[in-house]
C-alpha positions as CSV (number, residue, x, y, z in Angstrom):
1,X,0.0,0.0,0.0
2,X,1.2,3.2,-0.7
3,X,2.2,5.0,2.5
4,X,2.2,8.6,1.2
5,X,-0.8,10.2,-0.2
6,X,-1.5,13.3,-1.4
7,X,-2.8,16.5,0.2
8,X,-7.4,16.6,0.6
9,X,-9.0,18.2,-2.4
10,X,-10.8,20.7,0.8
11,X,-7.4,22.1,1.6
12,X,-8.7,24.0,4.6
13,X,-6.3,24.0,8.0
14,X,-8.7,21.4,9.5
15,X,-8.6,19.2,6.9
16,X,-4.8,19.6,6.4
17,X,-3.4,19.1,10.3
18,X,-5.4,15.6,9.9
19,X,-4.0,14.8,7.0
20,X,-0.8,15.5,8.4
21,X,-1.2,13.1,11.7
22,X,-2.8,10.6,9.1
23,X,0.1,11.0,7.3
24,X,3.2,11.3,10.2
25,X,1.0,7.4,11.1
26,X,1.0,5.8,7.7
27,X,4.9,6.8,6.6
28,X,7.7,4.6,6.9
29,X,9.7,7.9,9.1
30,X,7.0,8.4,11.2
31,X,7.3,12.1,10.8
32,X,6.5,15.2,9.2
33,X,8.4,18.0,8.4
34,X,6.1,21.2,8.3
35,X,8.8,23.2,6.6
36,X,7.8,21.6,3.2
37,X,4.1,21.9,3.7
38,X,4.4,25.1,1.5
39,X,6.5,23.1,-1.6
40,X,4.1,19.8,-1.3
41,X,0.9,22.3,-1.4
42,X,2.5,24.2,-4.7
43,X,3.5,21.1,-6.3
44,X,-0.2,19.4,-5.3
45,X,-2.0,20.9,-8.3
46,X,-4.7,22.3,-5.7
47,X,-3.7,25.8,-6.4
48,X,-3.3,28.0,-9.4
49,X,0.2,28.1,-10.8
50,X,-0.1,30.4,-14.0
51,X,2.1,33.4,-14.6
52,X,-1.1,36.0,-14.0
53,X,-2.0,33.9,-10.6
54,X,1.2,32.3,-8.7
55,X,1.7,35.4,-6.2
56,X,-1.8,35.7,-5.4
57,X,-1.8,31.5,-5.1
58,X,1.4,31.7,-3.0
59,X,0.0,34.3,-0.5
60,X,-2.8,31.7,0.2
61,X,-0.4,28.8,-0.2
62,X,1.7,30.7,2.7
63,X,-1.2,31.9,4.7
64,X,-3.0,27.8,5.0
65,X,0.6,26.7,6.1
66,X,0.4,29.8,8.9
67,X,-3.0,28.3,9.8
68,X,-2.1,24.8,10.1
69,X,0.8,25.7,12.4
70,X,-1.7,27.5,14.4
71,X,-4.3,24.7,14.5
72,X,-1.4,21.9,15.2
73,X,-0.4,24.4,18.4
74,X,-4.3,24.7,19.2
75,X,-4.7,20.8,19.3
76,X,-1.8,20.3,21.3
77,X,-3.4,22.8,24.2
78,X,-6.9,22.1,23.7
79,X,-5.7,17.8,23.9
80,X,-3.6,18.6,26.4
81,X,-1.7,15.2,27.3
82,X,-4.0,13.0,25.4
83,X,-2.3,14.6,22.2
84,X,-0.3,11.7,20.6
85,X,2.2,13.7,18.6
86,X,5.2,15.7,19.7
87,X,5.7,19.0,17.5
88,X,9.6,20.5,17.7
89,X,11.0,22.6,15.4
90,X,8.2,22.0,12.8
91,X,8.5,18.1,12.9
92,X,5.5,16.2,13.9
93,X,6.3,12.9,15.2
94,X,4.6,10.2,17.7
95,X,4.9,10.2,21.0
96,X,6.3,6.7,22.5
97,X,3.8,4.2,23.8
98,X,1.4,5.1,20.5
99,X,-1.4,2.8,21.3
100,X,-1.7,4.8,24.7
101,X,-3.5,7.8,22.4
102,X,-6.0,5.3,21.2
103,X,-9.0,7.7,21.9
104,X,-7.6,10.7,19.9
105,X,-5.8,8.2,17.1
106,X,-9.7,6.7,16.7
107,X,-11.3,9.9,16.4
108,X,-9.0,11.2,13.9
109,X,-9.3,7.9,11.7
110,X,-13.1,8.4,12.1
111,X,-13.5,12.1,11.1
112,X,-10.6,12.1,8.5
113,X,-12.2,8.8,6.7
114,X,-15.6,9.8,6.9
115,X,-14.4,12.2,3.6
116,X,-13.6,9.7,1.7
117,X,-16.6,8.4,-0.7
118,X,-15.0,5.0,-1.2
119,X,-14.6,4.4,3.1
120,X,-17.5,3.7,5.0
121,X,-17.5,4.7,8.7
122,X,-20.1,1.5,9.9
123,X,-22.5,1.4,12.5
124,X,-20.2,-0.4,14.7
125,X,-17.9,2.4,14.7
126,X,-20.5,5.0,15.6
127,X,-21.4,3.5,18.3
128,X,-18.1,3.2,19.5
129,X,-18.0,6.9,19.5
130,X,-21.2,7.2,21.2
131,X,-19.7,5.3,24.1
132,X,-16.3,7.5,23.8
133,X,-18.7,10.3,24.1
134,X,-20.3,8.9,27.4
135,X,-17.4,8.6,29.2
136,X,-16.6,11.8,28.0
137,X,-19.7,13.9,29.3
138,X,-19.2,11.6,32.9
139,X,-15.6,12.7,33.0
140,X,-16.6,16.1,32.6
141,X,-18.3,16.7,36.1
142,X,-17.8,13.2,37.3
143,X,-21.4,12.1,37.3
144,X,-23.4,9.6,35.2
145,X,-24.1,8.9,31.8
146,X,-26.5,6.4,30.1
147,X,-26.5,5.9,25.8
148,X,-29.8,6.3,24.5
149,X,-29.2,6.3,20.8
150,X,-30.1,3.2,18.7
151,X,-29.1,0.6,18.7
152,X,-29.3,1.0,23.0
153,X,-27.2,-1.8,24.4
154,X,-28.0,-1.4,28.2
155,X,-31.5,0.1,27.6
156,X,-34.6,-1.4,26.3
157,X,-34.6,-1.3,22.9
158,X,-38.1,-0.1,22.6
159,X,-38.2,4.0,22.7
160,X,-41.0,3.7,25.7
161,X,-39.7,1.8,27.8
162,X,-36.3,3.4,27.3
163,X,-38.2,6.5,28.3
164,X,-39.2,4.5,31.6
165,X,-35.6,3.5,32.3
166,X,-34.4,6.9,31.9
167,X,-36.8,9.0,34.2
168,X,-36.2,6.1,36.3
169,X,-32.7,6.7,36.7
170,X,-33.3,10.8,36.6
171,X,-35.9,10.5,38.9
172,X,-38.0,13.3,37.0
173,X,-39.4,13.6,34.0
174,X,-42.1,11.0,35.6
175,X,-42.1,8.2,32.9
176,X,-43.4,7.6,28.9
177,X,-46.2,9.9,28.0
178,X,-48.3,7.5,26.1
179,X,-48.6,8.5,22.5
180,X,-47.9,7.0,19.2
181,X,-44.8,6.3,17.7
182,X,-43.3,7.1,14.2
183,X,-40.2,5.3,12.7
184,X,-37.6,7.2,14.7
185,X,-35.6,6.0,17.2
186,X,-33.9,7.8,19.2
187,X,-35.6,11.6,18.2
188,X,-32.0,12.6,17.8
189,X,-30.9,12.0,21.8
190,X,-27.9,10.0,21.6
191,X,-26.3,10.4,25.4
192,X,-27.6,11.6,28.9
193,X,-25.3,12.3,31.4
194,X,-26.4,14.0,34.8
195,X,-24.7,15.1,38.2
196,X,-27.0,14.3,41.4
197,X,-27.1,15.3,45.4
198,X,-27.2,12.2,47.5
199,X,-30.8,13.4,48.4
200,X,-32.1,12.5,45.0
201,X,-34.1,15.0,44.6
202,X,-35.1,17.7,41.8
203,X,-32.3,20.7,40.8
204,X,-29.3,18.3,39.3
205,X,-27.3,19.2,36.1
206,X,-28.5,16.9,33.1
207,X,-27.0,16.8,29.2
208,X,-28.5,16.1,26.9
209,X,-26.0,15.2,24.2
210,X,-26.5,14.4,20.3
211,X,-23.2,12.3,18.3
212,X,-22.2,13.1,15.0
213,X,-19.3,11.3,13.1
214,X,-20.6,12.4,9.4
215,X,-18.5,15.3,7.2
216,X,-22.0,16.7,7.5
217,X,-22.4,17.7,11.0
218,X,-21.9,21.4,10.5
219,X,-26.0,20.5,9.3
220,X,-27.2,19.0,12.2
221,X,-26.5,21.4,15.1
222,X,-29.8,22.2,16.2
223,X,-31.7,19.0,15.5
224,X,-31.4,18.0,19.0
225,X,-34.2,20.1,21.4
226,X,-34.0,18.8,25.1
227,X,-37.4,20.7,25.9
228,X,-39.1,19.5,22.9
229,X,-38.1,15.9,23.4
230,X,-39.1,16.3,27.2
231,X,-42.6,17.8,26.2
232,X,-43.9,15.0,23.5
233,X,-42.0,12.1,25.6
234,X,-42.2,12.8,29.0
235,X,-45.3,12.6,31.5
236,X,-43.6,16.4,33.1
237,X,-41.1,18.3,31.8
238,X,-37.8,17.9,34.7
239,X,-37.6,20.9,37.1
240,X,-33.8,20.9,36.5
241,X,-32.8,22.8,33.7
242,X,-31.6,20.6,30.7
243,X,-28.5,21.9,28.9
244,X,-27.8,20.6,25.2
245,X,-24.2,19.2,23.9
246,X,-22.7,18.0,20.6
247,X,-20.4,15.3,20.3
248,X,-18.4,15.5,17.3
249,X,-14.5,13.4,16.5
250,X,-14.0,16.4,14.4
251,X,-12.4,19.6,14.7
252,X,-14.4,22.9,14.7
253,X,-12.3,25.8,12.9
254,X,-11.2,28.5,15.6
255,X,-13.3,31.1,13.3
256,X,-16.4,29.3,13.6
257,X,-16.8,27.7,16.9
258,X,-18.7,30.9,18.6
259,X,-21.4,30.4,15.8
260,X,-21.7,26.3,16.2
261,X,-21.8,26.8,20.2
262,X,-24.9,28.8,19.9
263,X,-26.5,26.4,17.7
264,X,-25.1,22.9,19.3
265,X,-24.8,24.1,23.2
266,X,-21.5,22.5,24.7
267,X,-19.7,21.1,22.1
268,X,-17.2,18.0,22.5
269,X,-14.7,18.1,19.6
270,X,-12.2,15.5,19.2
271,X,-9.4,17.3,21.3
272,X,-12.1,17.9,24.1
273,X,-13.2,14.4,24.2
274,X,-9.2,13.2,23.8
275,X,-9.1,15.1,27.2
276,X,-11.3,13.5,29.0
277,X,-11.8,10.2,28.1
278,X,-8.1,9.2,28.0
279,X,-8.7,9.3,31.9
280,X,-10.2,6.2,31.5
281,X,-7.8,3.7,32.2
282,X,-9.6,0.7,29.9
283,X,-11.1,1.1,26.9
284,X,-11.6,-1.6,24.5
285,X,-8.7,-2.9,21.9
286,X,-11.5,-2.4,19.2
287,X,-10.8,1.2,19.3
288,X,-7.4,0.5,17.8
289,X,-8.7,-2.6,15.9
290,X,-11.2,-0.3,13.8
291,X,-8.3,2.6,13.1
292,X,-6.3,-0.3,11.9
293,X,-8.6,-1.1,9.5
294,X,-9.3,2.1,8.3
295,X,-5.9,3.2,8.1
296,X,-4.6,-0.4,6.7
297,X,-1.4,-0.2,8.7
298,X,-0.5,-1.6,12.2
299,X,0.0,0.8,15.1
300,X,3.1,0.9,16.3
């Protein structure tokens, strides 16, 4: 298999820095130089190279490298220890004990794969991430998460009594408000996650999180609404207020993530998830298994 490929067609900074790690994971050297970013990008045929165009194209050619130095620092903050690569004088390399980064390697296969046509990200590897994503959002305030989204594993499969099971372990919301169905499954409410008093009672903090490992997820910010779902589902609507997140294994450009945060609530990139759930001290080999697969090399 050919172990370099060449730069994404969407040559943004996002789309670049994964290419990059995908890149420092696949190569023989196990490293990338960022120095030459600038000469592969000119030589990539992505950019205009005619007499009447090269400066112009060069000024964008040199401001995307800028960027991806930028993002590459960004990720290395935002991941904090969970980041897997070591960046020094603009060479990107792997950290030792490789498979220890399995959370952020997986997320990165999963986002930067999910843009190619000819790679399907299966079911099994969704819900993968929508586990990630629960230990995630109980990391985060060291309560309790449940998966609600289809297929439910620990839940009952039917939506109702799912409904039961949740309000049950709530303890508002006071069960299924008997209605009929459509064909949906889930209404869009992948995770709950909650933080409760030893009392039990009413006035806890509750997420409601939605998953998204699609290229498309920029679309589906504000498909999830907690007090919708609560008011068709739910006998009452909870006396704690509900507060909406969206778990993503991409990366949100710096630019936009303002905008998406209105429309999503709390949003759990890749880095952000990276952070939290590499606390975990087991997670399952299949993490690595699946990036294997998709990357068709071994992990070192």
């Amino acid at each position: 298999m050919k172990q370099f490929f060449p730069p994404p067609a969407n040559c943004n900074e996002i789309n670049l820095a994964d290419w990059i790690e995908i890149t420092v994971i696949r190569s023989p050297k196990k490293t990338f130089n960022l120095s030459e970013l600038e000469t592969i990008l000119r030589k990539s045929g992505l950019f205009e190279t005619s007499d009447s165009t090269s400066e112009i194209e060069q000024r964008k050619i040199e401001d995307l490298c800028r960027k991806v130095n930028f993002e590459i620092g960004n990720r290395i903050t935002s991941a904090q220890e969970s980041y897997p690569f070591k960046f020094d004088k603009n060479i990107l390399k792997p950290k030792s004990d490789f498979k220890r980064f399995r959370v952020y390697i997986y997320c990165l296969c999963l986002s930067y794969f999910s843009l190619e046509k000819n790679i399907k990200v299966n079911i099994i590897q969704r819900r993968l991430f929508e586990e990630l994503s629960c230990i995630a959002s109980q990391k985060f305030f060291n309560g309790k998460s449940l998966k609600f989204g289809w297929p439910r594993t620990k839940m009952n499969s039917k939506f109702e009594m799912a409904i039961e099971e949740l309000c049950n372990w709530l303890g508002e919301g006071g069960g299924f408000k008997d209605q009929p169905l459509d064909k949906s499954k889930d209404r869009q409410l992948d995770l709950v996650a909650w933080l409760e008093f030893p009392d039990g009672k009413s006035g806890k903090f509750i997420i409601f999180g939605q998953c998204s490992t699609g290229n498309n997820w920029e679309t589906k910010t504000k498909e999830l609404e907690p007090l919708g779902f609560c008011k068709n589902w739910l006998k009452e609507v909870p006396k704690s207020q509900i507060v909406k997140a969206f778990f993503i294994p991409h990366r949100v450009p710096s630019g936009n993530w303002d905008r998406h945060t209105v429309d999503a609530g709390i949003i759990f990139d890749r880095c952000r998830i990276s952070y939290l759930a590499s606390k975990q001290k087991k997670l399952e080999k299949s993490y690595l298994k699946n990036c294997e697969k998709l990357l068709s090399v071994k992990i070192a």
